[in-house]
C-alpha positions in Angstrom: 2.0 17.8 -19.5 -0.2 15.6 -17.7 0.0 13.0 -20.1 3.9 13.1 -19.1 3.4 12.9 -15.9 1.4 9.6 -16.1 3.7 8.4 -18.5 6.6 8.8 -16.0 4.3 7.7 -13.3 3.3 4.5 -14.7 7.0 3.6 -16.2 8.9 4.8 -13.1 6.5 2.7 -11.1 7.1 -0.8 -13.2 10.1 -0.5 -14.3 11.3 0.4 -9.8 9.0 -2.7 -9.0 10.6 -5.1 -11.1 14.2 -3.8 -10.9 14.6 -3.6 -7.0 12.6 -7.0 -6.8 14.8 -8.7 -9.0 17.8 -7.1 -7.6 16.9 -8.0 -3.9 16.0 -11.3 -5.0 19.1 -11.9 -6.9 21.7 -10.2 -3.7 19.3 -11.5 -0.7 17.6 -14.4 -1.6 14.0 -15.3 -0.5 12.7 -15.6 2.6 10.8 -14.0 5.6 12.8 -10.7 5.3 12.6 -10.5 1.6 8.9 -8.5 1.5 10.3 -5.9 3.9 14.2 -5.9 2.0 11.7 -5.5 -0.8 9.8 -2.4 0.1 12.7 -0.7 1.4 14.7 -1.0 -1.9 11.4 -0.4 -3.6 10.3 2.9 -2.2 13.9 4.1 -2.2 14.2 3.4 -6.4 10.3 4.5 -7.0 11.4 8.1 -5.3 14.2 8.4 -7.9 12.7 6.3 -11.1 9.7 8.6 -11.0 11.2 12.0 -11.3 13.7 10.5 -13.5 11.3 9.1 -16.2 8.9 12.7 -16.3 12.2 14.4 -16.5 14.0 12.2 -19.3 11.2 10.9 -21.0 11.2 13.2 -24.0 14.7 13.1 -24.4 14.3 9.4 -24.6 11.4 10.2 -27.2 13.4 12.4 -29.4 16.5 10.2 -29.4 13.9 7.0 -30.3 12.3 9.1 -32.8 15.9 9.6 -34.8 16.5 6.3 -34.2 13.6 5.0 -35.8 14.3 7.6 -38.5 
């Protein structure tokens, strides 16, 4: 369990960093706003990403694991 928990931790925490930087990027552009634009979209998709990744991660596991056959 913990080790799920810091799984989802650590992915929900890249994978909201890079996704709501690139997308604020891409919709607002740079420049003195963006760091602020940034941390609101940030904190908003790390509060979902989070839970989302402890709660899906073994699905995703299972489903990779078939996969992979």
């Amino acid at each position: 369990m913990k080790l799920r928990i810091l799984t989802g931790l650590i992915m929900g925490t890249f994978l909201s960093v890079l996704i709501s930087g690139s997308i604020t990027l891409l919709n607002t552009g740079i420049d003195a706003g963006f760091p602020l634009r940034w941390l609101k979209a940030w904190a908003l998709a790390w509060a979902m990403a989070v839970p989302l990744a402890i709660l899906l991660g073994p699905l995703a596991r299972r489903w990779a694991e078939r996969l992979a056959g």
